[in-house]
C-alpha positions as CSV (number, residue, x, y, z in Angstrom):
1,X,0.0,0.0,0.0
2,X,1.5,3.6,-0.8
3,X,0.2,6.9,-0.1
4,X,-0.2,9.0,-3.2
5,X,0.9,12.9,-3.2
6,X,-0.7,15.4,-5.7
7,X,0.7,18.5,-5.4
8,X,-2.4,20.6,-6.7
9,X,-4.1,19.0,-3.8
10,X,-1.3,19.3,-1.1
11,X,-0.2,23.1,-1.6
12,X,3.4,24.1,-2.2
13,X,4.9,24.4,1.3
14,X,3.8,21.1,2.4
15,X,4.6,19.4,-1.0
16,X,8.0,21.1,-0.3
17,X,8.8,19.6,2.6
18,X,7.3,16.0,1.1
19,X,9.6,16.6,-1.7
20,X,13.0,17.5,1.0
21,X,12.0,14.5,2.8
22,X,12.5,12.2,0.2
23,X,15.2,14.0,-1.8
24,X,17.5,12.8,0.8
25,X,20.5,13.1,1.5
26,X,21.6,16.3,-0.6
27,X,24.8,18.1,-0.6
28,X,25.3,21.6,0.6
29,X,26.9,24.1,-1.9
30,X,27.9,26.7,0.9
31,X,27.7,29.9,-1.8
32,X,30.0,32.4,-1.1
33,X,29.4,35.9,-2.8
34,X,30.1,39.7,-2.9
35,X,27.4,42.4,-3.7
36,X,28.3,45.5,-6.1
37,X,28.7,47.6,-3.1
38,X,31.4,44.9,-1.6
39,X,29.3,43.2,0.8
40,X,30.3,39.7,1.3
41,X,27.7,37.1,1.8
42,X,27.5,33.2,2.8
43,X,24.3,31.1,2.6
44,X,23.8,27.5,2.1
45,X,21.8,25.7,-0.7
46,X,20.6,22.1,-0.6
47,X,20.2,21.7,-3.8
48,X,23.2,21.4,-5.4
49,X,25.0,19.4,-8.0
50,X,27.1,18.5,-10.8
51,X,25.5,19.9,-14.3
52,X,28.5,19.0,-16.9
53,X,31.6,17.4,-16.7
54,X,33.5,19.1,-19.9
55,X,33.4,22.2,-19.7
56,X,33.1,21.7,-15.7
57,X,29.9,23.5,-14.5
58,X,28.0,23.1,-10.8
59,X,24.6,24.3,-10.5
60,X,22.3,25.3,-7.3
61,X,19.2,26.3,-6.9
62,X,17.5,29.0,-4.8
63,X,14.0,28.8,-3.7
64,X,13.3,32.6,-4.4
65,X,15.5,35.8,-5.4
66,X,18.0,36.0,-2.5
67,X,21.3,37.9,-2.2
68,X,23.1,35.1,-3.4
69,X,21.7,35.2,-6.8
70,X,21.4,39.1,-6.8
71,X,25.1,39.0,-6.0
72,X,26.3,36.4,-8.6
73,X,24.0,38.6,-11.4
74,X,26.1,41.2,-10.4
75,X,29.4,40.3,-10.7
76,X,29.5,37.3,-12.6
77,X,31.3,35.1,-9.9
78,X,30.9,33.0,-6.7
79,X,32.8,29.7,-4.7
80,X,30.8,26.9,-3.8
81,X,32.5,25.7,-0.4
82,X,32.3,22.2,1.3
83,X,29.7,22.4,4.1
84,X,31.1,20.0,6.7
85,X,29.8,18.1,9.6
86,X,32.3,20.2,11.8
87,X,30.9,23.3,10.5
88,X,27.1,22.4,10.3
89,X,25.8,25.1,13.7
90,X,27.9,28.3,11.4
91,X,26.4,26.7,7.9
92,X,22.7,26.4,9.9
93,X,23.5,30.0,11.1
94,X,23.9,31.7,7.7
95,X,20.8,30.4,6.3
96,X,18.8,33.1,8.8
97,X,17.3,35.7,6.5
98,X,19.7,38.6,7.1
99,X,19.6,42.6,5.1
100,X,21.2,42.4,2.5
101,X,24.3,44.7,3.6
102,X,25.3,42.0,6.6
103,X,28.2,40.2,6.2
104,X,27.4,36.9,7.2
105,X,31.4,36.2,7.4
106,X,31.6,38.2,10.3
107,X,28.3,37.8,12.1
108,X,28.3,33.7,12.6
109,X,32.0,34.4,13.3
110,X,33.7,33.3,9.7
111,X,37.3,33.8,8.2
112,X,36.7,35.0,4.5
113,X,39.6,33.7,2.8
114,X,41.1,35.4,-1.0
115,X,39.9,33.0,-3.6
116,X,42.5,31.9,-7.1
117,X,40.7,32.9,-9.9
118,X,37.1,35.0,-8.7
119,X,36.8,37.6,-6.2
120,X,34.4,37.0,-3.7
121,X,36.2,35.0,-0.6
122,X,36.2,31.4,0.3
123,X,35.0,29.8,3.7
124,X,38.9,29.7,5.5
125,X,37.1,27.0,7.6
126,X,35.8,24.9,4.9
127,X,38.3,22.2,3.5
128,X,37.5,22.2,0.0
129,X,36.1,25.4,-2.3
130,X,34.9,25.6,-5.6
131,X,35.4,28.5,-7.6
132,X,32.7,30.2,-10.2
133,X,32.2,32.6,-13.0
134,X,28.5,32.7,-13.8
135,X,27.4,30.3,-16.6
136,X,23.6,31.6,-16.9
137,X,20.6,31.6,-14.5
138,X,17.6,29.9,-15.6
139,X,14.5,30.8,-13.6
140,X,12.1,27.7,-13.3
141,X,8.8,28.5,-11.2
142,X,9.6,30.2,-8.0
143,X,12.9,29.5,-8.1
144,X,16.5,30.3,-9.8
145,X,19.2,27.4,-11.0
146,X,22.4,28.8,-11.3
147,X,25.0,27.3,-13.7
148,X,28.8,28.3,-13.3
149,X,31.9,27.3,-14.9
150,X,34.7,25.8,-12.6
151,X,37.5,28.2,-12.9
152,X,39.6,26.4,-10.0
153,X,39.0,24.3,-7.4
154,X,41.4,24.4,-3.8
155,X,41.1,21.4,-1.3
156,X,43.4,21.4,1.6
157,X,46.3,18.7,2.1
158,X,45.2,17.4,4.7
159,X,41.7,16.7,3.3
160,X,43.8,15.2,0.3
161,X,43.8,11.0,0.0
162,X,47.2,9.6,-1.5
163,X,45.3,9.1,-4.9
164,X,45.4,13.6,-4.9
165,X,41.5,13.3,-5.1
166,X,39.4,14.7,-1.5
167,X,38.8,11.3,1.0
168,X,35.3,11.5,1.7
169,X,35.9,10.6,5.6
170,X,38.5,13.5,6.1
171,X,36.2,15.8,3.8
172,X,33.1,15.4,6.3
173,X,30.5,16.8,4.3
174,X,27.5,17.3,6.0
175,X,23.9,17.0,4.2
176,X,20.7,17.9,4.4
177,X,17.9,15.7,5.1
178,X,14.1,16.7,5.7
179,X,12.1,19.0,8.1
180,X,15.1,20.0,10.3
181,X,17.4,16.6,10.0
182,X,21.2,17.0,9.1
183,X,22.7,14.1,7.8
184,X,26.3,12.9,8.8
185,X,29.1,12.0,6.8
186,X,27.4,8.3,6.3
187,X,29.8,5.1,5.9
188,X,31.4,4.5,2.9
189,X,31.2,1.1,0.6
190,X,33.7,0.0,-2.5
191,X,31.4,-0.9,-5.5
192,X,33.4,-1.0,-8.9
193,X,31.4,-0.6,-11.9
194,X,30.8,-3.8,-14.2
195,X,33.1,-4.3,-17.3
């Protein structure tokens, strides 16, 4: 027996939180950003992924206009950093819906770090950063996917596995689940492809 969902019938916030619920679990792009006035800005984003592989692009998506996307339409750049089990009270933290001109760096007590390539800053705290021009926004409903082109990617040695690629147990990304549910870095199992 399953229970079947219509989303005419259920309304959008609570077909929202069906559709977090069993989404699950989904990485945190951790979107770093500067305003045109040079306001930096943090905020997380749980949905988040890989969109192409050659040229490399990430996407996320925002549920709404918020600075983030304001920002990145402004200057044409952004880092997506690793949100980590370590870090998940300061990523939680900068998901509050603050003024625009706050910088959420210094308020949940961040260390902006200088980026390579872009020039809004990097979480210091987070081991792993992804770097972003602005590929193209595409706005779908009520909300905004943002595409960008890796420019560079930094990952921190110690987060490094002797292959040079991030070990997922060192990384320690954190993800989100449903309602109010964080999920942990989960244990890992070796599964090769078949031939």
């Amino acid at each position: 027996m399953r229970t079947v969902f219509d989303p005419s019938e259920l309304g959008t916030g609570r077909f929202y939180r069906l559709m977090t619920a069993a989404i699950v679990p989904r990485p945190i792009a951790w979107v770093s950003t500067v305003s045109a006035d040079g306001v930096p800005n943090v905020a997380p984003y749980s949905f988040f992924t890989v969109a192409a592989v050659n040229p490399p692009v990430v996407q996320f998506t925002s549920v709404g206009r918020k600075d983030s996307v304001r920002n990145i339409e402004e200057t044409g750049e952004f880092v997506i950093n690793v949100a980590t089990v370590p870090l998940m009270e300061r990523v939680n933290a900068t998901s509050a819906g603050f003024a625009p001109d706050v910088d959420e760096f210094a308020t949940v007590g961040l260390r902006p770090e200088r980026s390579e390539r872009v020039h809004p800053p990097r979480v210091a705290e987070s081991p792993a950063a992804i770097e972003c021009t602005l590929h193209r926004v595409i706005e779908v409903g009520d909300c905004f996917v943002v595409m960008g082109d890796v420019v560079a990617v930094s990952v921190r040695a110690d987060v490094l596995a002797e292959d040079g690629l991030p070990d997922f147990a060192a990384l320690a990304p954190a993800s989100r689940l449903g309602r109010n549910e964080w999920g942990l870095t989960p244990q890992v199992r070796h599964l090769d492809r078949p031939e």
